[in-house]
C-alpha positions as CSV (number, residue, x, y, z in Angstrom):
1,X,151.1,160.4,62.0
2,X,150.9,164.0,60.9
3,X,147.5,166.0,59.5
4,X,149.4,166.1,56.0
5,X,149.7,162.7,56.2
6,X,146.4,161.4,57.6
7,X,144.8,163.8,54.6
8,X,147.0,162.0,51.8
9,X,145.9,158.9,53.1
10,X,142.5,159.2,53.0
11,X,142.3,160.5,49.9
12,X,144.1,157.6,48.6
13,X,141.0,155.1,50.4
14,X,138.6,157.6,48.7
15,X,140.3,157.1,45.5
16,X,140.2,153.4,46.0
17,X,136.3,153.5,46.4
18,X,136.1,155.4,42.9
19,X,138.5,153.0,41.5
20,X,136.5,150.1,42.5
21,X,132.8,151.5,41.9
22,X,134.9,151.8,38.5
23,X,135.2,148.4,37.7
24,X,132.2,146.9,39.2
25,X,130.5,146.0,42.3
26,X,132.3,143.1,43.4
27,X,136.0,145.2,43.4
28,X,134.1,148.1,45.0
29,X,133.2,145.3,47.6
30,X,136.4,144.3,48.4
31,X,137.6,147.9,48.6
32,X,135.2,148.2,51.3
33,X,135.9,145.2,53.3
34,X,139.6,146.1,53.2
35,X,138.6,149.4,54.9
36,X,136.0,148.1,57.4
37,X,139.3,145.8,58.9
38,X,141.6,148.7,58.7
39,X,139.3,151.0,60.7
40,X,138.3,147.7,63.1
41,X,141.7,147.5,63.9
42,X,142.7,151.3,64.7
43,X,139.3,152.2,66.4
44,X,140.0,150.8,69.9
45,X,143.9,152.4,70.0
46,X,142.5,155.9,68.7
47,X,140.1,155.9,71.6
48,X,142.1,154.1,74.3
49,X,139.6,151.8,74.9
50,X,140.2,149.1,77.4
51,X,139.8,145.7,75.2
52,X,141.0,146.0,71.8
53,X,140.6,142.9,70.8
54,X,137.3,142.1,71.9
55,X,136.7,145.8,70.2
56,X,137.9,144.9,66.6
57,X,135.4,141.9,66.6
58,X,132.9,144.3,67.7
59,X,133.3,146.7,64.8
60,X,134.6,144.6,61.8
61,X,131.9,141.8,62.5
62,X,128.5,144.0,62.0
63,X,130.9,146.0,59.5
64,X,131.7,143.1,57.5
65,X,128.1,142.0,57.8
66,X,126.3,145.2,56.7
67,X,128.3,145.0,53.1
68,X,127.3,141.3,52.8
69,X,123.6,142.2,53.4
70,X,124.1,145.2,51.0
71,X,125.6,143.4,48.4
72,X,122.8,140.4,48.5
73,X,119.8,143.0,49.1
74,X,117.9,142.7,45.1
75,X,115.5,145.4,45.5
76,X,114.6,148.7,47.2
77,X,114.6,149.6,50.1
78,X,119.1,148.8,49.6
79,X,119.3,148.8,53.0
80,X,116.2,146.8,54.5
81,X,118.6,144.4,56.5
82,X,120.9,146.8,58.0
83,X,118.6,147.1,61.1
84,X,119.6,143.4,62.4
85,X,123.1,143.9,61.3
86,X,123.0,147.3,63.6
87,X,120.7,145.3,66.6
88,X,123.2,141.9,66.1
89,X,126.3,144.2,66.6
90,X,124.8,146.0,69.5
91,X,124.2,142.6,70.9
92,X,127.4,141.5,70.6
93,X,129.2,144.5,71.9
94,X,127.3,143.2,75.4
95,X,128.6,139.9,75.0
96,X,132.1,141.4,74.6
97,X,131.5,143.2,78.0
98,X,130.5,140.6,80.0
99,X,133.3,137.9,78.3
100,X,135.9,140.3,80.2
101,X,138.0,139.2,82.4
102,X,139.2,142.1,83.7
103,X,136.7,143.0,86.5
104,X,135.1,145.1,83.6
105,X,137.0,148.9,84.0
106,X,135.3,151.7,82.5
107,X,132.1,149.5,81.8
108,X,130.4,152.5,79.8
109,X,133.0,153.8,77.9
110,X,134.1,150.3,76.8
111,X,130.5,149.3,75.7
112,X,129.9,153.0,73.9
113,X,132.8,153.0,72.6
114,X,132.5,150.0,70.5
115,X,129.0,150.2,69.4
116,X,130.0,153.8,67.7
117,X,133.1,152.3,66.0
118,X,129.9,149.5,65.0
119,X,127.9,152.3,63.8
120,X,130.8,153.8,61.4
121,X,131.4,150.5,59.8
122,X,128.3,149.7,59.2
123,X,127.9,153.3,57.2
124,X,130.3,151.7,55.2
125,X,127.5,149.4,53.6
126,X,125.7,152.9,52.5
127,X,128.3,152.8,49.1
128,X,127.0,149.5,47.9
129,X,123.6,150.7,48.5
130,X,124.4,153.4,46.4
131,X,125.4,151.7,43.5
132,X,122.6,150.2,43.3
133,X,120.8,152.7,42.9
134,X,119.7,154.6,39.3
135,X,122.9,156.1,37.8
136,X,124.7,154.7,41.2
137,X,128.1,154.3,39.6
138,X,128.3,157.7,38.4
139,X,127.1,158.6,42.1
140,X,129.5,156.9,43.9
141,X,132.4,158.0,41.5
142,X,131.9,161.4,42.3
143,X,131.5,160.9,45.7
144,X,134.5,159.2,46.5
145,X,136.7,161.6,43.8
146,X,134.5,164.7,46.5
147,X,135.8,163.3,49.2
148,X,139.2,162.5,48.0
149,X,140.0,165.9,46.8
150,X,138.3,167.3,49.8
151,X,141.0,164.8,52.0
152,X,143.5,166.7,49.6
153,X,142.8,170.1,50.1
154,X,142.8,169.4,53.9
155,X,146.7,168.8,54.1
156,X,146.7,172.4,53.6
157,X,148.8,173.5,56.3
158,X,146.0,176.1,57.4
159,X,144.9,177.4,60.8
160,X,141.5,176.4,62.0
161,X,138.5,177.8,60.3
162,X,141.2,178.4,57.4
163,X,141.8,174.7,56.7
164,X,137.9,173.9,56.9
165,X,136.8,176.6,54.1
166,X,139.7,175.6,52.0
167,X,138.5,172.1,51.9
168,X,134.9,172.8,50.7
169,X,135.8,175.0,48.3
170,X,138.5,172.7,46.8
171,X,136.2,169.6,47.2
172,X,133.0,172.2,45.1
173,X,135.5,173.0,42.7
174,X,136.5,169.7,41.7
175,X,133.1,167.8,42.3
176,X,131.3,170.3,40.3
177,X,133.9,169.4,37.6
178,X,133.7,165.7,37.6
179,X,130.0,166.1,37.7
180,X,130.2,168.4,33.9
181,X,131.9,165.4,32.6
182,X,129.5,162.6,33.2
183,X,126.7,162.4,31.4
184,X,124.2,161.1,33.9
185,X,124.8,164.3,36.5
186,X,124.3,168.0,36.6
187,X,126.7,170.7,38.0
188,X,124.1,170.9,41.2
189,X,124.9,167.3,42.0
190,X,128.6,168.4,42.2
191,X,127.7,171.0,44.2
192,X,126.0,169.5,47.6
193,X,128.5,166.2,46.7
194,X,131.0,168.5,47.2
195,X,129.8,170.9,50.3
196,X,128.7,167.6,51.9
197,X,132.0,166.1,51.6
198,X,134.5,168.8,52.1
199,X,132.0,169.3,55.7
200,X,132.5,166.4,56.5
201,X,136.3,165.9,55.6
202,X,137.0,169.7,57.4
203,X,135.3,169.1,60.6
204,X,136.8,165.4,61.4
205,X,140.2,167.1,60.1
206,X,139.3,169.9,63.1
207,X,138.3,167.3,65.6
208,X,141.1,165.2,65.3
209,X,143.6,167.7,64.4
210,X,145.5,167.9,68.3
211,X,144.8,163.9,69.8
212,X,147.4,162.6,71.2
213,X,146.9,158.6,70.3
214,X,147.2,159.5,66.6
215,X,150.7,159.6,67.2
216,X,150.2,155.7,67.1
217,X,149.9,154.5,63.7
218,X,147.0,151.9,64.6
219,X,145.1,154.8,66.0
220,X,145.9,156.9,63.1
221,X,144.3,154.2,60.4
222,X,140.5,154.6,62.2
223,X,141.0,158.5,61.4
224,X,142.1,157.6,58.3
225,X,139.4,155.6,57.0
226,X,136.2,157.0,59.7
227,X,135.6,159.8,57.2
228,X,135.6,157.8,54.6
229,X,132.9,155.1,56.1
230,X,130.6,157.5,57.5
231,X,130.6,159.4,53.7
232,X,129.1,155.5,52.1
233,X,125.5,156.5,54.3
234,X,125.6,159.8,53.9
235,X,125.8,159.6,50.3
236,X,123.2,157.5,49.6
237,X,120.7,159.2,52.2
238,X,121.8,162.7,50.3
239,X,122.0,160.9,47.2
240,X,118.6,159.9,46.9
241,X,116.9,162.8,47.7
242,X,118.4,165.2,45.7
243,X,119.5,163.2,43.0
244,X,116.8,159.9,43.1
């Protein structure tokens, strides 16, 4: 699967976050599981890890978990009980290691491996935390739109530094519109939603830009979706401190 293509596609799961954080918390929820399993499923095949299967359970258990904790969480601090979703998945990324029955090749890398993929979808959780929070809808709505236009502007068929400057400047432009028309944010909220994103969408877009496995469609899905899971923490870390 091509750059163009991996862009367009991500900006489509971006736009499917606003769309949800739209009509309520429950469709945002299910947006979010959807992606948690579709980056489960592509994260062991995009870093040629040696069990895939035991992998996916790895990353789409915890990931599944953290937006069930997230979404039953009543009161601040949102994400209280994503500590023991993080400590339960570490836990049972060693169970999956010593289940093999493989004579356990490439130990490390199998066990590092999957607690990162853990790590990103749990990040995912960070968007229902964000809702939550005071003027959360409009929050997340910009967010996602940031990082779908910032996805966009990455198909660009740039060179290098090129293709990362064109995304922030396209994912700026069109947060710091979005943010004009809602009511409950100010042009500077736009404006670090949109340098946060479009650095965050340009540099995966770099690192990912000449791998080999994303040739593999499976692969190609974790790219797809990562930038979109790690955005859900980083938005509401970013979120409330600049916004409240």
């Amino acid at each position: 699967m091509n750059l163009s293509t991996r862009a367009v596609a991500s900006a489509c799961a971006a736009a499917a976050i606003a769309g949800g954080a739209y009509l309520g918390a429950v469709p945002l929820l299910v947006v979010l599981g959807a992606l948690v399993v579709l980056f489960a499923a592509g994260w062991a095949p995009l870093l040629g890890l040696p069990v895939p299967g035991g992998t996916f359970f790895v990353v789409v258990l915890p990931g599944l978990g953290a937006l069930a904790a997230a979404q039953v969480t009543q009161s601040e601090p949102w994400l209280a009980n994503l500590p023991l979703v993080v400590a339960m998945g570490v836990l049972l990324a060693f169970i999956n290691e010593l289940l093999r029955g493989d004579g356990r090749e490439r130990l490390v890398e199998s066990l590092v491996g999957g607690v990162s993929g853990m790590v990103v979808a749990v990040s995912a959780a960070g968007w229902i935390s964000a809702y939550k929070t005071d003027d959360g809808m409009s929050l997340v709505v910009l967010s996602a739109v940031s990082l779908a236009a910032a996805s966009a502007a990455s198909a660009a068929r740039l060179h290098g530094w090129l293709t990362l400057v064109a995304t922030i400047v396209g994912s700026v432009v069109v947060a710091i519109a979005v943010a004009l028309v809602m009511p409950d944010l100010a042009w500077l909220d736009g404006l670090w939603t949109g340098l946060v994103a479009g650095a965050l969408i340009g540099s995966l877009q770099l690192l990912f830009d000449k791998l080999p496995e994303l040739r593999r469609p499976r692969a190609a899905l974790a790219a797809i979706v990562l930038p979109v899971a790690v955005g859900g923490i980083l938005v509401y870390v970013v979120g409330r401190i600049l916004v409240g």
